[in-house]
N, C-alpha and C positions, 0 to 999 in steps of 0.2 A: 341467616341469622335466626328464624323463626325453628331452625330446630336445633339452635341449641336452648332458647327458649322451653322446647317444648320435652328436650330431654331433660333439663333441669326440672318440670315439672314435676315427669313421668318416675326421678328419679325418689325425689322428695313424698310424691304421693304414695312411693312404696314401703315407706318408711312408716314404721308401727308408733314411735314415742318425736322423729326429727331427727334430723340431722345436722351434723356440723358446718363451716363453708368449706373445709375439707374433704369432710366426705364426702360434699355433693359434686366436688370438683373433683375428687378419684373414681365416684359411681358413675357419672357424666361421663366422663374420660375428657374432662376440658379442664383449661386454665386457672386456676385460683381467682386470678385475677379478672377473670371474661364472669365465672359465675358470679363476683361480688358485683358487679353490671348488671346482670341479669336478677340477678334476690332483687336491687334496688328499686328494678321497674316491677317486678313484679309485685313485691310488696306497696309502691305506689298504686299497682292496680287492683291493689286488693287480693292479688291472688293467694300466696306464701304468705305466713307470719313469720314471728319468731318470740319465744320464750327463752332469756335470759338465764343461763343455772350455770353460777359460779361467774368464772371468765368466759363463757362459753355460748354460743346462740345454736338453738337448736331450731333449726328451720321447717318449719310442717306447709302444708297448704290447707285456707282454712277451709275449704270442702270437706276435706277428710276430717277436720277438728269440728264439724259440724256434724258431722257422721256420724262419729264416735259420741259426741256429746247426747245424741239423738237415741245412740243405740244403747248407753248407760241409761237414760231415762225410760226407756220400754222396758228394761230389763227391772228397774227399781218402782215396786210398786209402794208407792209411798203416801201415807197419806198425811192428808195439809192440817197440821198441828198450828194452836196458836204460838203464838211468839209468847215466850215468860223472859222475864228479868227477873236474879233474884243476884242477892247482894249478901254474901255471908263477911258476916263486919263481926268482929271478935269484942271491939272496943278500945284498940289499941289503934297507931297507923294502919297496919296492915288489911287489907279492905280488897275482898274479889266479886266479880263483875259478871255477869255472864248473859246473854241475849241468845237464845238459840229453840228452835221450834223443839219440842217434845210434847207427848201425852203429859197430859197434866195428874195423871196419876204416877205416872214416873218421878215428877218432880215433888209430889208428897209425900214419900218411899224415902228419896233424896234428900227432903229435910227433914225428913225424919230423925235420919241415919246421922245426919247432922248436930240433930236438937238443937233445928232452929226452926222447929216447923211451925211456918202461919198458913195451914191449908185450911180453906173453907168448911170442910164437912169433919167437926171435930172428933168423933169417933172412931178416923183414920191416923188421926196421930196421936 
């Protein structure tokens, strides 16, 4: 038992974006139906996830999704912007919303371009 367990793993883990329960059961060379047994405990153990796209579950393990996650962040040298809200309201219904980290001279460029700008240092807009 513990190796088809651990083929399912081995198989998943190879996997760049997940896999289907098909795929893991044609890469495995097992059952459809023995690896829908095996995702369930494993995913109870935490081991496997899965990401839902479309009808479809793409099954990763989350080491690997921790990896990658890990290895995007070394790569992205980012720096900690405050949070702006800004709210371009016309006057009519129609009303947009937006919360997202940026330089804050970006977002006075922005409303600039807009001509809705309320930026603090008035000689920038």
């Amino acid at each position: 038992m513990a190796a088809y367990k651990e083929r399912i793993l081995e198989v998943i883990g190879e996997s760049e974006v997940g896999l289907t329960t098909v795929d893991v059961a044609k890469k495995a060379g097992v059952s459809k139906t023995t690896v829908i047994k095996y995702l369930s405990v494993l995913s109870s153990e935490g081991e496997v996830e899965f990401a839902e796209i479309g009808p479809s579950k793409l099954w990763r393990t989350k080491s690997a999704c921790l990896r990658r996650a890990e290895e995007r962040e070394a790569t992205m040298n980012v720096e900690a912007f405050p949070m702006m809200d800004i709210d371009f309201h016309s006057g009519e219904d129609k009303t947009v919303y937006f919360s997202f980290r940026v330089n804050p001279d970006q977002i006075c460029a922005l409303m600039k371009r807009a001509k809705k700008c309320i930026c603090n240092v008035a000689d920038t807009c």
